[in-house]
CHARMM internal coordinates of N, CA and C (Angstrom, degrees):
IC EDIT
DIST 1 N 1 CA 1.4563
DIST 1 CA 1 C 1.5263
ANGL 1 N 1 CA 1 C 110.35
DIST 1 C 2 N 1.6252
ANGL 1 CA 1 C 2 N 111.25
DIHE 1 N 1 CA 1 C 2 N -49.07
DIST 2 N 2 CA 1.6301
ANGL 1 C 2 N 2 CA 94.06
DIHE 1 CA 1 C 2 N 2 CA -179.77
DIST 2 CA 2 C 1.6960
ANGL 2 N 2 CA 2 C 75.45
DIHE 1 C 2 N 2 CA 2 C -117.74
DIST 2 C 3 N 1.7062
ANGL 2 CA 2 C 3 N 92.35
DIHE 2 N 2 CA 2 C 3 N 178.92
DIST 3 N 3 CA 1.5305
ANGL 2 C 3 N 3 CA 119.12
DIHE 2 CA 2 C 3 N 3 CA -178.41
DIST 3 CA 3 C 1.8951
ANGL 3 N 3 CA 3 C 91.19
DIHE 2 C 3 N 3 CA 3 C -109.60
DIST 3 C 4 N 1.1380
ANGL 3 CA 3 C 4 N 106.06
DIHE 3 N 3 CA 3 C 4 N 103.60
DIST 4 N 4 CA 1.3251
ANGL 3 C 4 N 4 CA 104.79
DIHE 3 CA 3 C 4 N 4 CA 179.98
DIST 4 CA 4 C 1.9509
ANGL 4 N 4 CA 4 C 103.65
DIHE 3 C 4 N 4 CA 4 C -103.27
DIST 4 C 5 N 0.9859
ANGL 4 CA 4 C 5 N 119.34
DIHE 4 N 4 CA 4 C 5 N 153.04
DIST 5 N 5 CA 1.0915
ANGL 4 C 5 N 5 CA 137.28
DIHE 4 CA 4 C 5 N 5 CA 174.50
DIST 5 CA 5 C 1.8958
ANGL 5 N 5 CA 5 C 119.82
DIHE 4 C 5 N 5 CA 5 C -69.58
DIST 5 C 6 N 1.3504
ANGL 5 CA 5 C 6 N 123.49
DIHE 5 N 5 CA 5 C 6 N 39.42
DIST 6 N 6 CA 1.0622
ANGL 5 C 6 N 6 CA 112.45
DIHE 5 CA 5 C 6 N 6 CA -172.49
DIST 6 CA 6 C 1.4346
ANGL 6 N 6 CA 6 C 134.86
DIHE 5 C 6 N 6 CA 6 C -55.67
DIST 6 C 7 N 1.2795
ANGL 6 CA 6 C 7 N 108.93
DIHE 6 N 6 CA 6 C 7 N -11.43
DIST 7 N 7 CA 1.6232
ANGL 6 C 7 N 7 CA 119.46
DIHE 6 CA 6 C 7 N 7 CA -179.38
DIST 7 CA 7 C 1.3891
ANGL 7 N 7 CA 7 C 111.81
DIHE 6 C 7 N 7 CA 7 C -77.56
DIST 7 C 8 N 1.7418
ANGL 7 CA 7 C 8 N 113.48
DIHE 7 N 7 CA 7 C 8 N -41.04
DIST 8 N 8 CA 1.4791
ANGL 7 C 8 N 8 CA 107.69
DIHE 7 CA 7 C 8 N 8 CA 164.50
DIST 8 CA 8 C 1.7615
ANGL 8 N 8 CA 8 C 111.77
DIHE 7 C 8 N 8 CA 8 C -51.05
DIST 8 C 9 N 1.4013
ANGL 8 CA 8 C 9 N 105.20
DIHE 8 N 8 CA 8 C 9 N -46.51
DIST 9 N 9 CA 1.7356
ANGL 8 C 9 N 9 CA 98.51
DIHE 8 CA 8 C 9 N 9 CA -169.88
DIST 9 CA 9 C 1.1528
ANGL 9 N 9 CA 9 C 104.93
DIHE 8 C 9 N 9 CA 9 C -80.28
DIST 9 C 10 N 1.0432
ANGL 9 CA 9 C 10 N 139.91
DIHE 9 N 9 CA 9 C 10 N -15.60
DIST 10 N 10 CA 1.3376
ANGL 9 C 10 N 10 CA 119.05
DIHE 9 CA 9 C 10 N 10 CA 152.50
DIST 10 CA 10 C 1.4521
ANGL 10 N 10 CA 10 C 127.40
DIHE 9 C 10 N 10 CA 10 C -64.51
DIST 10 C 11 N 1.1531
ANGL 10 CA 10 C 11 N 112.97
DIHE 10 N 10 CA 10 C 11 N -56.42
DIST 11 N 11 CA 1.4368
ANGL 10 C 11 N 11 CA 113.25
DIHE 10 CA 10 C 11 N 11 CA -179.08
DIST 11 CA 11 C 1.6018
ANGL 11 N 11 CA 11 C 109.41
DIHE 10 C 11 N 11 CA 11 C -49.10
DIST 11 C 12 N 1.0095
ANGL 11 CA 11 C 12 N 103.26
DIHE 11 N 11 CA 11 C 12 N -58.02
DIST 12 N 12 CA 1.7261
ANGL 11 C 12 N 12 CA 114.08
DIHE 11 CA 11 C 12 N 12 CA -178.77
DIST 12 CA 12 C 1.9561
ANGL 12 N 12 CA 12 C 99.79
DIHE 11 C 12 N 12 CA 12 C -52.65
DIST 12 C 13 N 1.2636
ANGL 12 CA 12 C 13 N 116.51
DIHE 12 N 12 CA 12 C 13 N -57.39
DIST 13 N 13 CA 1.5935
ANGL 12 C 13 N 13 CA 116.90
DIHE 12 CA 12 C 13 N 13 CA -176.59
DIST 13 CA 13 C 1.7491
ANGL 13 N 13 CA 13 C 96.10
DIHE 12 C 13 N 13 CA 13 C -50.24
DIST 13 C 14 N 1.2991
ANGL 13 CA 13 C 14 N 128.62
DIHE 13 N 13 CA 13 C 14 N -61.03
DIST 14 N 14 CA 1.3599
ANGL 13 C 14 N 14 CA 126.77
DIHE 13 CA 13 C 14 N 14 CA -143.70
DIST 14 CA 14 C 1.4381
ANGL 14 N 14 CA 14 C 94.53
DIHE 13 C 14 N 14 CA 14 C -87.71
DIST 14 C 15 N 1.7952
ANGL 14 CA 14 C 15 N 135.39
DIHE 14 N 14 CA 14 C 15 N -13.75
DIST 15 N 15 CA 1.3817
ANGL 14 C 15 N 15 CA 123.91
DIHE 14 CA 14 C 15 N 15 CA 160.40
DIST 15 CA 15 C 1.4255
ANGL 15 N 15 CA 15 C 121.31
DIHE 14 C 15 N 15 CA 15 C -46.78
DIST 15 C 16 N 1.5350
ANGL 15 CA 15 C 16 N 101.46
DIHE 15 N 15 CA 15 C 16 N -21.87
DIST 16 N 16 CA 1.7036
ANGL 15 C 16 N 16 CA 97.60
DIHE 15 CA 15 C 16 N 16 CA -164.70
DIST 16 CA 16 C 1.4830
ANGL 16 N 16 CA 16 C 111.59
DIHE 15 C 16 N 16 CA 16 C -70.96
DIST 16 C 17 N 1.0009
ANGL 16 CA 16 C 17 N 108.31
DIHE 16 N 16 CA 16 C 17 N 179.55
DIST 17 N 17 CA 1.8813
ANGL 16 C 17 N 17 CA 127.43
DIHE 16 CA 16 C 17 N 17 CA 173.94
DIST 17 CA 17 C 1.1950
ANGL 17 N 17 CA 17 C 118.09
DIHE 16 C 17 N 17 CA 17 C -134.22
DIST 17 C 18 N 1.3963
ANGL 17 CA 17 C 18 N 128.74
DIHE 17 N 17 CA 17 C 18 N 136.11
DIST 18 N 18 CA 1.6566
ANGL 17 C 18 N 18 CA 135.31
DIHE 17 CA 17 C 18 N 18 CA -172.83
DIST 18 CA 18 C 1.5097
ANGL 18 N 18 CA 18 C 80.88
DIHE 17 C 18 N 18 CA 18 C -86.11
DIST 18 C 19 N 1.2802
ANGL 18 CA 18 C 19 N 123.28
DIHE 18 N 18 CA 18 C 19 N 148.67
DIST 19 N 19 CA 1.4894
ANGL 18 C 19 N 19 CA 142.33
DIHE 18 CA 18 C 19 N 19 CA 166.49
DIST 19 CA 19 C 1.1944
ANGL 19 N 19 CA 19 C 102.33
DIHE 18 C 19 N 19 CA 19 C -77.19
DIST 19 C 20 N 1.1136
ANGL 19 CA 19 C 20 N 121.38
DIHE 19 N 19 CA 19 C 20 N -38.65
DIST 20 N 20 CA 1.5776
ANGL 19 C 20 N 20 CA 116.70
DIHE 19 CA 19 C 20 N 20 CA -165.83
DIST 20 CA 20 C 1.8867
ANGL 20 N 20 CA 20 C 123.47
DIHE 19 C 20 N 20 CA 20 C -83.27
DIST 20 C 21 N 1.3488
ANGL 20 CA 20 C 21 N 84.95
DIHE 20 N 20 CA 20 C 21 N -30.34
DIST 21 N 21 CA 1.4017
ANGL 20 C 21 N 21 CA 111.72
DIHE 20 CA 20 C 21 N 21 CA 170.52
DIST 21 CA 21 C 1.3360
ANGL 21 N 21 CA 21 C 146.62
DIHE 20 C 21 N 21 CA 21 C -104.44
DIST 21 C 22 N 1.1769
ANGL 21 CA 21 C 22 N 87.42
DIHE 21 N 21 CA 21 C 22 N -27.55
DIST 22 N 22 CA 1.6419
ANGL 21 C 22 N 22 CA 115.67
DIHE 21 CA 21 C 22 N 22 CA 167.28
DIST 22 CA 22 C 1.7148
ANGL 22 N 22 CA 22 C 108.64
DIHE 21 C 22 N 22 CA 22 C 85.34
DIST 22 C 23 N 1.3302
ANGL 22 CA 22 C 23 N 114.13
DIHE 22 N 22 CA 22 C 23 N 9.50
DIST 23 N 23 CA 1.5195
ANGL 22 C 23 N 23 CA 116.62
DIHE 22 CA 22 C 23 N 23 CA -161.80
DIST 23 CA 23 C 1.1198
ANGL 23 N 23 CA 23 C 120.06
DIHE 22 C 23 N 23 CA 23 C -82.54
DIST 23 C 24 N 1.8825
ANGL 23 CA 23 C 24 N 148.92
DIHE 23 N 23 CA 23 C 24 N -159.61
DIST 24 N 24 CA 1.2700
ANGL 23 C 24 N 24 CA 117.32
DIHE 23 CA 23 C 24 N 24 CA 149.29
DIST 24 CA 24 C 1.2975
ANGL 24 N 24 CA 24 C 78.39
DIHE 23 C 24 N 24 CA 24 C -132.48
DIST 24 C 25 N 1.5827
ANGL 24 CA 24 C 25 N 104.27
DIHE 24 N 24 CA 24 C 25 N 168.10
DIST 25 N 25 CA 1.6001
ANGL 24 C 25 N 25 CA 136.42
DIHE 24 CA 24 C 25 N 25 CA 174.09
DIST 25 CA 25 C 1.7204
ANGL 25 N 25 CA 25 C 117.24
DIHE 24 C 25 N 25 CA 25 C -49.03
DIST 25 C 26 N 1.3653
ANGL 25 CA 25 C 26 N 131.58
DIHE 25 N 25 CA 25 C 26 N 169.45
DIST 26 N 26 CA 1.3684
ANGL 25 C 26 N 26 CA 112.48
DIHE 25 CA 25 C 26 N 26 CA 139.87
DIST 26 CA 26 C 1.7174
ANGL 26 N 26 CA 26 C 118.86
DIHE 25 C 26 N 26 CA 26 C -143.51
DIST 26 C 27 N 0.9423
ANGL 26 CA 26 C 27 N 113.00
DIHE 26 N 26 CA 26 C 27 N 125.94
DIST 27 N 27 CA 0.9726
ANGL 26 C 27 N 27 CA 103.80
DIHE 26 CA 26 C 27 N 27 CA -170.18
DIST 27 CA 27 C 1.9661
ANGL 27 N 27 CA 27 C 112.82
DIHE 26 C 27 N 27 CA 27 C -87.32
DIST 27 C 28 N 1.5322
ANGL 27 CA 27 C 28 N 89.01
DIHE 27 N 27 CA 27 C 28 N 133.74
DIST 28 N 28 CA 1.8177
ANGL 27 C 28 N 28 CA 90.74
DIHE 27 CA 27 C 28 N 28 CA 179.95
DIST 28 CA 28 C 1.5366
ANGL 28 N 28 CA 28 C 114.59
DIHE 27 C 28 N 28 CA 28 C -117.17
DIST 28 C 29 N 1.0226
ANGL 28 CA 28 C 29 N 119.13
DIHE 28 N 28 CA 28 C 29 N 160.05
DIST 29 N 29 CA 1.7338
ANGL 28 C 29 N 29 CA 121.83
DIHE 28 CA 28 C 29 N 29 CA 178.84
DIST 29 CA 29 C 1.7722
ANGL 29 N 29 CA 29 C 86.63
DIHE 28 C 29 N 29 CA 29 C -110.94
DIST 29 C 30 N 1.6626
ANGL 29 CA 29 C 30 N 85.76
DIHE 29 N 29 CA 29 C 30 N 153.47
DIST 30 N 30 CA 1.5587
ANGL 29 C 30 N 30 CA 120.91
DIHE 29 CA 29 C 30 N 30 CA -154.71
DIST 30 CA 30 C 1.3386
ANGL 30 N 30 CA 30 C 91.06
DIHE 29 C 30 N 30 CA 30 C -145.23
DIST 30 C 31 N 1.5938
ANGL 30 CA 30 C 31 N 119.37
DIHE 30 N 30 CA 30 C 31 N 151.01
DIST 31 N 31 CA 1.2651
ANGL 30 C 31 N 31 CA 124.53
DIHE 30 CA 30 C 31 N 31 CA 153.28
DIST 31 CA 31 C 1.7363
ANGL 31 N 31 CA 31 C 122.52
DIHE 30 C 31 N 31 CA 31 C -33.54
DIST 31 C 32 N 1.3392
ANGL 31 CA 31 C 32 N 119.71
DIHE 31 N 31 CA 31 C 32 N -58.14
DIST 32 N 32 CA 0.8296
ANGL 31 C 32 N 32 CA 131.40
DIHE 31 CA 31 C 32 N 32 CA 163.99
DIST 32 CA 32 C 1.4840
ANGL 32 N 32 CA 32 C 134.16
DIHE 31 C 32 N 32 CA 32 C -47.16
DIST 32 C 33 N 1.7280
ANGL 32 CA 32 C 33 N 121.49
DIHE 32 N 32 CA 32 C 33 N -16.24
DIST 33 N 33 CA 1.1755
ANGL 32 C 33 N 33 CA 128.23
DIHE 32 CA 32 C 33 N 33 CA -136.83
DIST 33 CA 33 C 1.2617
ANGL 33 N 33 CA 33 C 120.23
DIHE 32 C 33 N 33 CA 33 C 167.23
DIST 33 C 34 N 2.0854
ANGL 33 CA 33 C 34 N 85.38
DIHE 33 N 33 CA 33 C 34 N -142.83
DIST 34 N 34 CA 1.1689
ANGL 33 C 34 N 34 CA 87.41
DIHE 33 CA 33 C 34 N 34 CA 139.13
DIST 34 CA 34 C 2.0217
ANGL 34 N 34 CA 34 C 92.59
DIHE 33 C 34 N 34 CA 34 C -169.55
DIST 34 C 35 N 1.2363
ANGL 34 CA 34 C 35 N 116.66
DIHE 34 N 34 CA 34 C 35 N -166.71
DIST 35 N 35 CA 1.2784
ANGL 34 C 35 N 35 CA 110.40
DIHE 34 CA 34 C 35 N 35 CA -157.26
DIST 35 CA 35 C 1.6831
ANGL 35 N 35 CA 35 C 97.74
DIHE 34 C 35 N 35 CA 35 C -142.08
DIST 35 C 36 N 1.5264
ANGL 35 CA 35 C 36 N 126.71
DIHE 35 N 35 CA 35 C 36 N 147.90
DIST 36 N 36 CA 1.0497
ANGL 35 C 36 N 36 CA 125.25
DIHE 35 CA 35 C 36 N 36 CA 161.98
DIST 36 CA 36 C 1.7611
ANGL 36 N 36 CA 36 C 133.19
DIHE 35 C 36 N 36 CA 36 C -131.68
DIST 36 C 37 N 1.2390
ANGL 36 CA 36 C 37 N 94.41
DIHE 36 N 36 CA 36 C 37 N 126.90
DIST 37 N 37 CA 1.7760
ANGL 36 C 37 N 37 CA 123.28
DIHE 36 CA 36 C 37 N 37 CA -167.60
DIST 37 CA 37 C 1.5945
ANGL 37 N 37 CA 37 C 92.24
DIHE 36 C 37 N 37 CA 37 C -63.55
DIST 37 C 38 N 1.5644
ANGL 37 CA 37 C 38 N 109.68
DIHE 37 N 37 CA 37 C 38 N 130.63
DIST 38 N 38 CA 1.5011
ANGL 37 C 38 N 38 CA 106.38
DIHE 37 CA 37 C 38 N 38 CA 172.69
DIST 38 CA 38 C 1.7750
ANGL 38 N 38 CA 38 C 97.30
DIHE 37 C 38 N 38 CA 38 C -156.58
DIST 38 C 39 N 1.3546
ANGL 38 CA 38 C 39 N 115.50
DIHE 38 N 38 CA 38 C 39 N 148.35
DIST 39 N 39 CA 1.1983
ANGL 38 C 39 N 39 CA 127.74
DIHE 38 CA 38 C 39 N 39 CA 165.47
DIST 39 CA 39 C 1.3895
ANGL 39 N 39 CA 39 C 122.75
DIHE 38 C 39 N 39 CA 39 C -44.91
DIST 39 C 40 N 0.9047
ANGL 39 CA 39 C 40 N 125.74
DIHE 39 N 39 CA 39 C 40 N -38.56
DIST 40 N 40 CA 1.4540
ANGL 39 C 40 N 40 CA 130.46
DIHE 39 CA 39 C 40 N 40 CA 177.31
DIST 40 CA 40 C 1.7828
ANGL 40 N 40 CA 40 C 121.24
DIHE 39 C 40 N 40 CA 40 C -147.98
DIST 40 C 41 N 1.2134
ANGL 40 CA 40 C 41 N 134.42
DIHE 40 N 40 CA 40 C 41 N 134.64
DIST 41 N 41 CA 0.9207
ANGL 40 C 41 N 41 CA 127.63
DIHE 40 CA 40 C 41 N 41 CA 172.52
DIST 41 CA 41 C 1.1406
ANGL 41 N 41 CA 41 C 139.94
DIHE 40 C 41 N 41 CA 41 C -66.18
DIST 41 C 42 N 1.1307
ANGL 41 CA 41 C 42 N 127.77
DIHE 41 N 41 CA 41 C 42 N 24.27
DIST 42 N 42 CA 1.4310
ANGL 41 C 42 N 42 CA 132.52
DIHE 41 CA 41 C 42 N 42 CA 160.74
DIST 42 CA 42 C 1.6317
ANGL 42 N 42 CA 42 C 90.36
DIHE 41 C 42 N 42 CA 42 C -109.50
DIST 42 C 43 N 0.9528
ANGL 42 CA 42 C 43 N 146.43
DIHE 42 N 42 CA 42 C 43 N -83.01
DIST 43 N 43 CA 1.4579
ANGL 42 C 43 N 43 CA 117.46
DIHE 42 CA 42 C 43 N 43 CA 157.03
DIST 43 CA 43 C 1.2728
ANGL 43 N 43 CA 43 C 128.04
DIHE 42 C 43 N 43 CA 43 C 41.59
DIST 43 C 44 N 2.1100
ANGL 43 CA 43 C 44 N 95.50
DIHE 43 N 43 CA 43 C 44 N -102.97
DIST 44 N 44 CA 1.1527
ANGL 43 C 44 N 44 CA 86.76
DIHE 43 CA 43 C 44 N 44 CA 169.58
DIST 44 CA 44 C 1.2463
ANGL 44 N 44 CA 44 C 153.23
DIHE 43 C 44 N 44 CA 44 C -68.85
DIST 44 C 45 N 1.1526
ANGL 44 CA 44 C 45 N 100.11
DIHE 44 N 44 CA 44 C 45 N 2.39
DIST 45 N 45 CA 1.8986
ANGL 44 C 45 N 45 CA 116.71
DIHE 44 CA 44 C 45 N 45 CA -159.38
DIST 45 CA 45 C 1.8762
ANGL 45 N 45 CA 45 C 82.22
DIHE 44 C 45 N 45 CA 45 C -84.10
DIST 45 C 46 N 1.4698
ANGL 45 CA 45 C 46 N 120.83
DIHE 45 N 45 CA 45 C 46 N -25.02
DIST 46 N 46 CA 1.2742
ANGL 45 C 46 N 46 CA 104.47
DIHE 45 CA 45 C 46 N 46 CA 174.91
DIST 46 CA 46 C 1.5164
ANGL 46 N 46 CA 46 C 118.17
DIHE 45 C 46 N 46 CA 46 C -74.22
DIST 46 C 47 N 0.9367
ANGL 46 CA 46 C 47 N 105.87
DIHE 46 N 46 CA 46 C 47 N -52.40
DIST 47 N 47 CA 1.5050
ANGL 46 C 47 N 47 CA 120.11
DIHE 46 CA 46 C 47 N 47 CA 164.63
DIST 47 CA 47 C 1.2335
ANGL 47 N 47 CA 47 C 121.46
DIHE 46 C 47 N 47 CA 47 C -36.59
DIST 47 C 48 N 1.1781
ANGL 47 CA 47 C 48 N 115.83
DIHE 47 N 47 CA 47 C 48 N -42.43
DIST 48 N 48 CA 1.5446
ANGL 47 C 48 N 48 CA 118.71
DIHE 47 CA 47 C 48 N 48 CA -178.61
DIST 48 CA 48 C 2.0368
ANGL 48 N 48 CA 48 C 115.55
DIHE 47 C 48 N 48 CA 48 C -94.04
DIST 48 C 49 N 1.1519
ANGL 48 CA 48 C 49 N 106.60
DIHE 48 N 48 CA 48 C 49 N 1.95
DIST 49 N 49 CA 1.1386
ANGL 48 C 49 N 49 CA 109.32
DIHE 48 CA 48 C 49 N 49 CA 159.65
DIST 49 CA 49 C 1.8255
ANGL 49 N 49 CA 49 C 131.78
DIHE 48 C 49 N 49 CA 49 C -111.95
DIST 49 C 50 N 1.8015
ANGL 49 CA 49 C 50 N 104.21
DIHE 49 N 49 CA 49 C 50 N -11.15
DIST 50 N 50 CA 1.2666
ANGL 49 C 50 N 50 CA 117.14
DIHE 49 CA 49 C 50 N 50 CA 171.81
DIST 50 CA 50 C 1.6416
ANGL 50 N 50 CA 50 C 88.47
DIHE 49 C 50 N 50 CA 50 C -76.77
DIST 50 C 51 N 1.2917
ANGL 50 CA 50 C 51 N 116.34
DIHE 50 N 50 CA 50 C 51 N -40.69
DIST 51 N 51 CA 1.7770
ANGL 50 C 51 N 51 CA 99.95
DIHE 50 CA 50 C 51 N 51 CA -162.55
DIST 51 CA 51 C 1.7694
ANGL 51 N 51 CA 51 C 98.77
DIHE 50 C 51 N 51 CA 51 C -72.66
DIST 51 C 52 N 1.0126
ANGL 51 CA 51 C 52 N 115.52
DIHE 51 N 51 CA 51 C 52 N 6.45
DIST 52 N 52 CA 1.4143
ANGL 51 C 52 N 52 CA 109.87
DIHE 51 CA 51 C 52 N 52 CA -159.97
DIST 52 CA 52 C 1.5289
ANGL 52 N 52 CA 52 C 94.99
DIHE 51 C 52 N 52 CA 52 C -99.02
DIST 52 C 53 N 1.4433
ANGL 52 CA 52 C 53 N 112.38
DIHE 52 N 52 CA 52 C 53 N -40.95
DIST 53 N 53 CA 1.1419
ANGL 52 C 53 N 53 CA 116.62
DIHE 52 CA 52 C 53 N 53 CA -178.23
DIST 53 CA 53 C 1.3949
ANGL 53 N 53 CA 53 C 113.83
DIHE 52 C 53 N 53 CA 53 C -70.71
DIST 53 C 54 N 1.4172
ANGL 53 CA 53 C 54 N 117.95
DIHE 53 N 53 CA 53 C 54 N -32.24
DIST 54 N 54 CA 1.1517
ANGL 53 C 54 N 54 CA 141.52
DIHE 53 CA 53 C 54 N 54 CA 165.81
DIST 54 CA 54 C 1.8955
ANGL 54 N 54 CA 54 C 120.47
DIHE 53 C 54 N 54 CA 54 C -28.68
DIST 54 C 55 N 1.5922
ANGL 54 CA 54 C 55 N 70.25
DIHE 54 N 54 CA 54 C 55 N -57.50
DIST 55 N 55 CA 2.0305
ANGL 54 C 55 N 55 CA 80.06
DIHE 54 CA 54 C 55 N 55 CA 178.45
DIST 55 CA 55 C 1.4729
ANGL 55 N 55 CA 55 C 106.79
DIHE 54 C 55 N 55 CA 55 C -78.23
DIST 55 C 56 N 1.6509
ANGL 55 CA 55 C 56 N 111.01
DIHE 55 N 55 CA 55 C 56 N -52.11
DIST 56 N 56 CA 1.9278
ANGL 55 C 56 N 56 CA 103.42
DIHE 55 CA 55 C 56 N 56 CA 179.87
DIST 56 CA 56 C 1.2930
ANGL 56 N 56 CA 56 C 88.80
DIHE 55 C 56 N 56 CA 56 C -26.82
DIST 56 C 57 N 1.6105
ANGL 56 CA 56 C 57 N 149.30
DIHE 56 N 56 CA 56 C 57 N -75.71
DIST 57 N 57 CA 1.5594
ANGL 56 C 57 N 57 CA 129.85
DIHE 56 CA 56 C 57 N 57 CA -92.83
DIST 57 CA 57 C 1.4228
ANGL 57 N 57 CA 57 C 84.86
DIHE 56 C 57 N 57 CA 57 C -103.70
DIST 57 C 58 N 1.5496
ANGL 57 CA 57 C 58 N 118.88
DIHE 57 N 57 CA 57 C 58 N -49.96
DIST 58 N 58 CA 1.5239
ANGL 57 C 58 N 58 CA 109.22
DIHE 57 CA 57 C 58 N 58 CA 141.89
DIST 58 CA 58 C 1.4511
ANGL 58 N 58 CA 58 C 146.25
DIHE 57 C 58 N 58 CA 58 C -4.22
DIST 58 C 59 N 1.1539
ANGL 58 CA 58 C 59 N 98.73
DIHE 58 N 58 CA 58 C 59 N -64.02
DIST 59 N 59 CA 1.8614
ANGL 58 C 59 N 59 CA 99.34
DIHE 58 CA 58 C 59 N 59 CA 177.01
DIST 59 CA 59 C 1.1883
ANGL 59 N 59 CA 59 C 105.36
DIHE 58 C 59 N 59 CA 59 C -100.95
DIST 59 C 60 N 1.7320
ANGL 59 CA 59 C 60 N 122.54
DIHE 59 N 59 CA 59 C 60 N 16.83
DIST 60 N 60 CA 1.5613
ANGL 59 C 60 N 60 CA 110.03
DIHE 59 CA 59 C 60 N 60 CA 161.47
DIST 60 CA 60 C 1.4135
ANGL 60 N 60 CA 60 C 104.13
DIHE 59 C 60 N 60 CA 60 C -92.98
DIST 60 C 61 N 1.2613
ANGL 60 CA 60 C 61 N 121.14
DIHE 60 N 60 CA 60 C 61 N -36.40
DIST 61 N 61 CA 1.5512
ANGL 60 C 61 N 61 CA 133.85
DIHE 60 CA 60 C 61 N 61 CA 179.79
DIST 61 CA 61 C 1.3491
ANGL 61 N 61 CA 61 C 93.62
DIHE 60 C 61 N 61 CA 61 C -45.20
DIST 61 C 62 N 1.5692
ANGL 61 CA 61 C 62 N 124.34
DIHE 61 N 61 CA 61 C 62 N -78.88
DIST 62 N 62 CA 1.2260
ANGL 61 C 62 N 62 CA 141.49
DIHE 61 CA 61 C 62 N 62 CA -153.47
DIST 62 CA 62 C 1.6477
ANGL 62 N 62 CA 62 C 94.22
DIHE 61 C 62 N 62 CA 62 C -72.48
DIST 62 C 63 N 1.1726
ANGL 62 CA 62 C 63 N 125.37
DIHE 62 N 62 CA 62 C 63 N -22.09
DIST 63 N 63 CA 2.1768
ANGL 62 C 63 N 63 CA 110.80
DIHE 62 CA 62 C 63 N 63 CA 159.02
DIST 63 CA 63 C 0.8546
ANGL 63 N 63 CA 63 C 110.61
DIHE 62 C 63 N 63 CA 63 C -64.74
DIST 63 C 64 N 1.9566
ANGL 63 CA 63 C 64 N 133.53
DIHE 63 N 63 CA 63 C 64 N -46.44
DIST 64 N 64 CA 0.7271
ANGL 63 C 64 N 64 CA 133.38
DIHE 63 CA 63 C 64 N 64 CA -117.65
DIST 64 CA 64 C 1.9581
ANGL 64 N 64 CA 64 C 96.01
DIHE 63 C 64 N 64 CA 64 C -104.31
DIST 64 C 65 N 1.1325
ANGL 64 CA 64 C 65 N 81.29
DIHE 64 N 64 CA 64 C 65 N -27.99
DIST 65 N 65 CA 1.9005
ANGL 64 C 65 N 65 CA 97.26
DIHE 64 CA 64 C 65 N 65 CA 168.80
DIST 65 CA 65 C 1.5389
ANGL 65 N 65 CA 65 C 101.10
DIHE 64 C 65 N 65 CA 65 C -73.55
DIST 65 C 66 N 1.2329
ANGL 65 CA 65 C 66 N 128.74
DIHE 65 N 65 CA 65 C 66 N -58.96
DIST 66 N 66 CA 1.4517
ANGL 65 C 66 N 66 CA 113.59
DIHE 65 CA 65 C 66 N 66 CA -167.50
DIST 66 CA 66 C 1.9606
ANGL 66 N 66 CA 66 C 120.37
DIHE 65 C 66 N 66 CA 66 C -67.80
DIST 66 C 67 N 1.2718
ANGL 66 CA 66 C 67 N 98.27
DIHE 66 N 66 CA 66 C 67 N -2.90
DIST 67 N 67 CA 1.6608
ANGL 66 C 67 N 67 CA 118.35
DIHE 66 CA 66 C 67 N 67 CA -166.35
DIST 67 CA 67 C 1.6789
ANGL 67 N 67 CA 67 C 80.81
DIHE 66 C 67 N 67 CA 67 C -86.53
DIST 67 C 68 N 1.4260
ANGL 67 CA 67 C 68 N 124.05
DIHE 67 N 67 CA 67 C 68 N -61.40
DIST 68 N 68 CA 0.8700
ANGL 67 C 68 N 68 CA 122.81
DIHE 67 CA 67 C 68 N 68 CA -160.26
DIST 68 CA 68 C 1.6374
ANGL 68 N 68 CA 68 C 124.32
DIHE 67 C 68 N 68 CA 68 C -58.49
DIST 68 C 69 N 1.5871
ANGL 68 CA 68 C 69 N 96.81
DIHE 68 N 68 CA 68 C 69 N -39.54
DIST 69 N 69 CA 1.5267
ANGL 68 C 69 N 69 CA 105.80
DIHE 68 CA 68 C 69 N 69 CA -174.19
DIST 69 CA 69 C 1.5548
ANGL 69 N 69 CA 69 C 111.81
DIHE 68 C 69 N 69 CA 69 C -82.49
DIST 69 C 70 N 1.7556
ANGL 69 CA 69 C 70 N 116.13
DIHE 69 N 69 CA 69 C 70 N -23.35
DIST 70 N 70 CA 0.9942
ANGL 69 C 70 N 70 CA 104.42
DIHE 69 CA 69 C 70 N 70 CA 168.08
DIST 70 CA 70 C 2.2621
ANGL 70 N 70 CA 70 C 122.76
DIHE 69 C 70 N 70 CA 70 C -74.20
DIST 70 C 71 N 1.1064
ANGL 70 CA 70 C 71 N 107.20
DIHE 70 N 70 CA 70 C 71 N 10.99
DIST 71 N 71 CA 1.2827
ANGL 70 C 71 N 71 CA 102.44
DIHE 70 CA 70 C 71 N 71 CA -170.55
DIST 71 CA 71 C 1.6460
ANGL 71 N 71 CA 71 C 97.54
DIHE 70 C 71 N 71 CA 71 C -113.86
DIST 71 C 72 N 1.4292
ANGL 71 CA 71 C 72 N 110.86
DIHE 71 N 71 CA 71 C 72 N -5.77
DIST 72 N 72 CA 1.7369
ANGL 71 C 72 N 72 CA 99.12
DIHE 71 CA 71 C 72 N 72 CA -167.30
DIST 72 CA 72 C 1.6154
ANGL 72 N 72 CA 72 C 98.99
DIHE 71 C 72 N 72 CA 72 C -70.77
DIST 72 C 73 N 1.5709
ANGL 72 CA 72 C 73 N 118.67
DIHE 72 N 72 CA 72 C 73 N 176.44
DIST 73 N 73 CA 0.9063
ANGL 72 C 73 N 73 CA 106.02
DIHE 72 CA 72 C 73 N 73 CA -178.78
DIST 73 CA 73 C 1.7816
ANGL 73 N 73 CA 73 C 84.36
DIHE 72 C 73 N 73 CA 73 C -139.00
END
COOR INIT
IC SEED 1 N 1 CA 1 C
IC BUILD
């Protein structure tokens, strides 16, 4: 449905570092998706809500283009 940019969110997700561990994330695609590998679960639960936010800002961009082109005249 949208063309989302997953290589930015990945790259950007798997830059990070667990503080506690020092490790980084990974992000995988899934039927569903996609899914992310993390050292510890509090971790990921961060991870999995920056990518979350990640996509909203995403599919506002990508509304925000189709809002536009449908009104030009």
């Amino acid at each position: 449905m949208f063309d989302l940019n997953y290589d930015l969110i990945k790259k950007e997700i798997e830059a990070e570092m667990c503080e506690e561990h020092g490790l980084h994330p990974e992000l995988i695609k899934t039927d569903e998706g996609f899914g992310i590998k993390a050292c510890c679960e509090p971790f990921r639960e961060k991870m999995v809500e920056k990518s979350g936010n990640m996509i909203e800002e995403e599919i506002k961009k990508i509304l925000d283009e189709m809002m536009k082109d449908l009104f030009k005249e």
